[in-house]
ZADO-1210 file (C-alpha; in nm, 4 decimals, padded with zeros to 6 digits):
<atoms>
<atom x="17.2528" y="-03.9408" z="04.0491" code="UNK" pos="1"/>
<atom x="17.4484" y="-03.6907" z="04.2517" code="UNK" pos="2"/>
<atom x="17.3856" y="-03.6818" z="04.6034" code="UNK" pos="3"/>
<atom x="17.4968" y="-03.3119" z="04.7202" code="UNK" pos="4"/>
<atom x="17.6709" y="-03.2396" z="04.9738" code="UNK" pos="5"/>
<atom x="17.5824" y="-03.0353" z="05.3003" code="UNK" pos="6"/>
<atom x="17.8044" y="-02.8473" z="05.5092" code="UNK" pos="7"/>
<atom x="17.8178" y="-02.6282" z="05.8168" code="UNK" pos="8"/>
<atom x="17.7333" y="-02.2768" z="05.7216" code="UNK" pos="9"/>
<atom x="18.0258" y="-02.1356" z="05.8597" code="UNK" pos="10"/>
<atom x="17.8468" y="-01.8304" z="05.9744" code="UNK" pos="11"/>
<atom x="17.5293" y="-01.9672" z="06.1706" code="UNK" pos="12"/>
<atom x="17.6205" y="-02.3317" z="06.1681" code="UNK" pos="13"/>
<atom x="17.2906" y="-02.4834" z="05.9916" code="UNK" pos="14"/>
<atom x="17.3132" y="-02.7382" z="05.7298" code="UNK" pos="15"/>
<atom x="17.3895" y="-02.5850" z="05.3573" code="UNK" pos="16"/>
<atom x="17.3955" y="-02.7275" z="05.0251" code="UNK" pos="17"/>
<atom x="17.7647" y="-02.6947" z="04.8921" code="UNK" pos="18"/>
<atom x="17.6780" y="-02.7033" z="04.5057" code="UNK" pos="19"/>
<atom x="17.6083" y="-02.4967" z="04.2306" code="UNK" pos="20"/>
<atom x="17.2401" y="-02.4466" z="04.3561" code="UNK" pos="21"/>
<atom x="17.3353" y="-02.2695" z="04.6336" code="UNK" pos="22"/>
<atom x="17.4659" y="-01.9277" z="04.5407" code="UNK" pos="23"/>
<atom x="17.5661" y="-01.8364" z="04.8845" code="UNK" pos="24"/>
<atom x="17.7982" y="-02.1416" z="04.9298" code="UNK" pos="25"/>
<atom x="17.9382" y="-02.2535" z="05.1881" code="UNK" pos="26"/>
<atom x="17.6850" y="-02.0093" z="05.3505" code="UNK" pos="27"/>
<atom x="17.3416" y="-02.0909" z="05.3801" code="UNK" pos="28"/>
<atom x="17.1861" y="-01.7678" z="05.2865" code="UNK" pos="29"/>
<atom x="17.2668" y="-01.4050" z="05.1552" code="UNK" pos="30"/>
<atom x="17.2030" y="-01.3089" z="05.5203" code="UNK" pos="31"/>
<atom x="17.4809" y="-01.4960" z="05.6664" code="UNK" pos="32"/>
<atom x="17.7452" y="-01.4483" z="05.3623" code="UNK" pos="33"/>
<atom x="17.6747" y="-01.0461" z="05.3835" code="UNK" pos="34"/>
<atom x="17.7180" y="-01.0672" z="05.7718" code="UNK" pos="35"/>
<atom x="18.0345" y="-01.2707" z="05.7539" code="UNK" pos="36"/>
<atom x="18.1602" y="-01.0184" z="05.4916" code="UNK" pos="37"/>
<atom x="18.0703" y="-00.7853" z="05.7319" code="UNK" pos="38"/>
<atom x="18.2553" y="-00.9428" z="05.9801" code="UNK" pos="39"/>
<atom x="18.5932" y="-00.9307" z="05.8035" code="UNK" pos="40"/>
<atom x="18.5241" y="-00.5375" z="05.6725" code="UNK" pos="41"/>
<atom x="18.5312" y="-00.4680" z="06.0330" code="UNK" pos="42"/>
<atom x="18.8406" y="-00.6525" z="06.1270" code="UNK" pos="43"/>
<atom x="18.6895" y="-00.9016" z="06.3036" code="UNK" pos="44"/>
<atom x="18.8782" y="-01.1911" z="06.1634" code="UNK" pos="45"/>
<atom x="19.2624" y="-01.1259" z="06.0931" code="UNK" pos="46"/>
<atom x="19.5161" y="-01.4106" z="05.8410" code="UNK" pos="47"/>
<atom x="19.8634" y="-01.4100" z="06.0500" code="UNK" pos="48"/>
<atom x="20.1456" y="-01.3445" z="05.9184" code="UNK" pos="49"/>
<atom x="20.5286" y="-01.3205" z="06.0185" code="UNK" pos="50"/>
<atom x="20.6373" y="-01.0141" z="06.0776" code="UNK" pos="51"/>
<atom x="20.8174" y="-00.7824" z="05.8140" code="UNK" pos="52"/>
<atom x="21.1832" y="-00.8516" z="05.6983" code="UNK" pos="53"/>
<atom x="21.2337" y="-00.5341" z="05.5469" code="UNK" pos="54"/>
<atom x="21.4052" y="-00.2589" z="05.6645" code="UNK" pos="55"/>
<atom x="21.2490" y="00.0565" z="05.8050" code="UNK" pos="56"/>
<atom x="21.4383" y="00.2157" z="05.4580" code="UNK" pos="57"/>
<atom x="21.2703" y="-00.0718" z="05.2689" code="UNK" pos="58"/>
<atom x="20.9596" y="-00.0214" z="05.3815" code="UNK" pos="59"/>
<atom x="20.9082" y="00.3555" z="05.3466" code="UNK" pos="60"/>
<atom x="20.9923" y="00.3217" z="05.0283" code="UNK" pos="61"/>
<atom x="20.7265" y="00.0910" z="04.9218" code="UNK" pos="62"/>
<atom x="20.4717" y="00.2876" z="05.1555" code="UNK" pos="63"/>
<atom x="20.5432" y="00.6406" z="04.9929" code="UNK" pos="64"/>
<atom x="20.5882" y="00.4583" z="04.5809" code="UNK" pos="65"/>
<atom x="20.2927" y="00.6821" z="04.4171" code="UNK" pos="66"/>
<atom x="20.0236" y="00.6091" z="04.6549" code="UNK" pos="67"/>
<atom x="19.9087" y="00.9860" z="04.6660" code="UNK" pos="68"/>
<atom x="19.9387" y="01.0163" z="04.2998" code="UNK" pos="69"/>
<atom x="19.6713" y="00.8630" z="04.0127" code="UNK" pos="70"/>
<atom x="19.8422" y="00.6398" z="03.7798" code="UNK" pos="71"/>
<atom x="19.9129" y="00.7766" z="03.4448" code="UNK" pos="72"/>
<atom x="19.6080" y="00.6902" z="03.1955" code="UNK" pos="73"/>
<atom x="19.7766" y="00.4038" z="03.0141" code="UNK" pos="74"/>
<atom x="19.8980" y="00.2221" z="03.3115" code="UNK" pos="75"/>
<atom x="19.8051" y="00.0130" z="03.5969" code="UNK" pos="76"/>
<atom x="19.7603" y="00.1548" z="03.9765" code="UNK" pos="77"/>
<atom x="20.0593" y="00.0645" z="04.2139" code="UNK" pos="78"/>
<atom x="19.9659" y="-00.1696" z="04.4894" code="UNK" pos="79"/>
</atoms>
């Protein structure tokens, strides 16, 4: 027998399932996943990063590559 295991819910900090039964994990409900989601939407929680190595050249370049324009219909959108 599998004993599950419980986390934090990182939103509200109650005890959660963390197993396929839960569909919210780690959350312990659709209330606290959708306001955590929320949460980073709203720029709440930020990833660092190092700043840029490209050159102000570099990066106008990748800024301005087709991002006003719709992909043709056979290929991918730019990113």
């Amino acid at each position: 027998m599998n004993i599950p295991r419980i986390v934090r819910c990182p939103q509200c900090g109650k005890s959660s399932e963390y197993s396929a039964r839960n569909p919210f994990r780690p959350f312990c409900s659709q209330r606290c996943r959708t306001t955590d989601l929320g949460a980073w939407a709203n720029g709440d929680y930020t990833v660092p990063a190092e700043p840029s190595e490209l050159t102000p050249e570099e990066l106008e370049t990748l800024m301005g590559e087709g991002l006003d324009e719709p992909p043709p219909a056979n290929e991918p959108k730019k990113r």
